[in-house]
N, C-alpha and C positions, 0 to 999 in steps of 0.2 A: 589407258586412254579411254574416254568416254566418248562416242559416237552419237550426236542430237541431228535428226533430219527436219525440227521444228524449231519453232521458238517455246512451245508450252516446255518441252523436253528440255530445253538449253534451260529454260527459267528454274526447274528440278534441282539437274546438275550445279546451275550456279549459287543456288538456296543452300544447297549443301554444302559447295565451296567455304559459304561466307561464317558457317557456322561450327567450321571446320578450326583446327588447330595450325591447318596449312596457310602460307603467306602468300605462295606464287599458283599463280595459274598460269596456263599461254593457252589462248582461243584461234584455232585457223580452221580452213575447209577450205571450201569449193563456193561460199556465198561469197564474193570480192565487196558486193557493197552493203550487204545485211550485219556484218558481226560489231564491229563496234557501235550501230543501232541498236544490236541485243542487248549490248551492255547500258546501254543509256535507257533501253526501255524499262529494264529491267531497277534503275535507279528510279525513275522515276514511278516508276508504280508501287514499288515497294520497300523503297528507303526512304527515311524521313531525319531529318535535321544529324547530317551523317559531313564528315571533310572530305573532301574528293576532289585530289588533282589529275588532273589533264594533261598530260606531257605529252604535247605533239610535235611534231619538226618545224611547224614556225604559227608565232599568233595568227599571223591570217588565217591558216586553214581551221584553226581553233572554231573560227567561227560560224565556218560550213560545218565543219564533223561534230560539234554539240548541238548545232542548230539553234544558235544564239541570234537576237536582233544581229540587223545590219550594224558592220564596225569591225573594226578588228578587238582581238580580246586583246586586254593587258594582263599582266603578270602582276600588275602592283595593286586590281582591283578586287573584291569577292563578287561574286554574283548569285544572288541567288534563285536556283534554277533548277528545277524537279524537285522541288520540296526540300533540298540540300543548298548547303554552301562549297560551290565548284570555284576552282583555283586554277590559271591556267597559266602552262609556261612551255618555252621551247626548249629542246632538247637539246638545240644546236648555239644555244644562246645559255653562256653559264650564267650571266647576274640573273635571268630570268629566274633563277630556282632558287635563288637568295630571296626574292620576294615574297615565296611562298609560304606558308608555315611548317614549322616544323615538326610538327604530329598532324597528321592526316589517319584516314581510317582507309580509302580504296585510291591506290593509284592506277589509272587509265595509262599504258603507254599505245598510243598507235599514231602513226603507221609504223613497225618494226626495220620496213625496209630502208629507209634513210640512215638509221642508225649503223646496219648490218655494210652501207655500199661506201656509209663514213667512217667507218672503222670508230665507229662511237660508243659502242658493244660495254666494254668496260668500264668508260665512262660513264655510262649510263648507271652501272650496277653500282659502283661508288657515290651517286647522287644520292641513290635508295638507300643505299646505308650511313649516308651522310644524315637522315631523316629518320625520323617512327613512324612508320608506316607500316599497318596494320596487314591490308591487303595490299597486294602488288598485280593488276591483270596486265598483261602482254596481248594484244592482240596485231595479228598480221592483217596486213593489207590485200597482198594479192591471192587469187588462187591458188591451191598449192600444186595444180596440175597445169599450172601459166607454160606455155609454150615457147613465149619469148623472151622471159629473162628468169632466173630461177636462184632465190638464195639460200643462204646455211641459215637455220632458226635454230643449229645444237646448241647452242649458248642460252638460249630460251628455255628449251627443252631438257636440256640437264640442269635447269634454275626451278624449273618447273615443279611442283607436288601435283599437279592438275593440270589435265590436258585434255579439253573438250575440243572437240571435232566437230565443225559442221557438215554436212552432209546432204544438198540435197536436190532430187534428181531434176532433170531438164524444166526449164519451164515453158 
């Protein structure tokens, strides 16, 4: 496991990921609202005309967590956004993943937690492999130190080649 207390550092780590022979990542820590912004920054500053789905727990949220105009996203549309063509579908919605293409080069899954409290875990791993998909990142939603609800991410983490850690201290 790799330990990043920034984003210069996570940028390192995930530079290396992508150039890597590895498929799977899982991204968690102690930033609840920073990690799947790493990842999107990180597309967009340095990935260029790249396929990248989006697999979140429902279109709405699609639209806050890529930080798309106002609307909800569809599954049936491309957008194209940080210099790539972004794909978006819900995880909880099968035809959603019908619409998508079928080689992509980086799948986004987050939030992990819906999946994990839906017993969607497997389901999920059979969409991936329903698919070509290059990179697969997992990233978790909440803290990993969450006091009030706390879940199993081994299914992630035994899926895993790469496992960056955020880390970092009080603000």
């Amino acid at each position: 496991m790799k330990t990043v207390t920034n984003y210069d550092e996570f940028e390192i780590e995930f530079e290396e990921f992508l150039r890597s022979d590895n498929k799977y990542l899982f991204f968690h820590g102690n930033s609840q609202e920073d990690r799947h912004l790493y990842i999107l920054k990180f597309v967009k500053e340095r990935l260029r005309n790249r396929k990248i789905l989006f697999r979140t727990n429902s279109l709405e949220n699609a639209t806050d967590f890529a930080r798309l105009k106002k609307g909800k996203a569809s599954s049936t549309k491309l957008y194209s956004h940080f210099n790539n063509n972004f794909y978006f579908d819900s995880y909880f919605t099968d035809r959603s993943m019908t619409n998508t293409p079928d080689t992509v080069d980086i799948a986004i899954i987050y939030p992990l937690e819906g999946l994990i409290r839906n017993n969607k875990v497997n389901k999920l791993f059979e969409d991936i492999n329903d698919k070509n998909i290059r990179k697969v990142v997992f990233v978790s939603w909440l803290d990993e130190d969450n006091q009030q609800t706390s879940y199993d991410y081994s299914d992630f983490i035994n899926k895993a080649d790469i496992i960056i850690k955020i880390h970092q201290g009080s603000k």
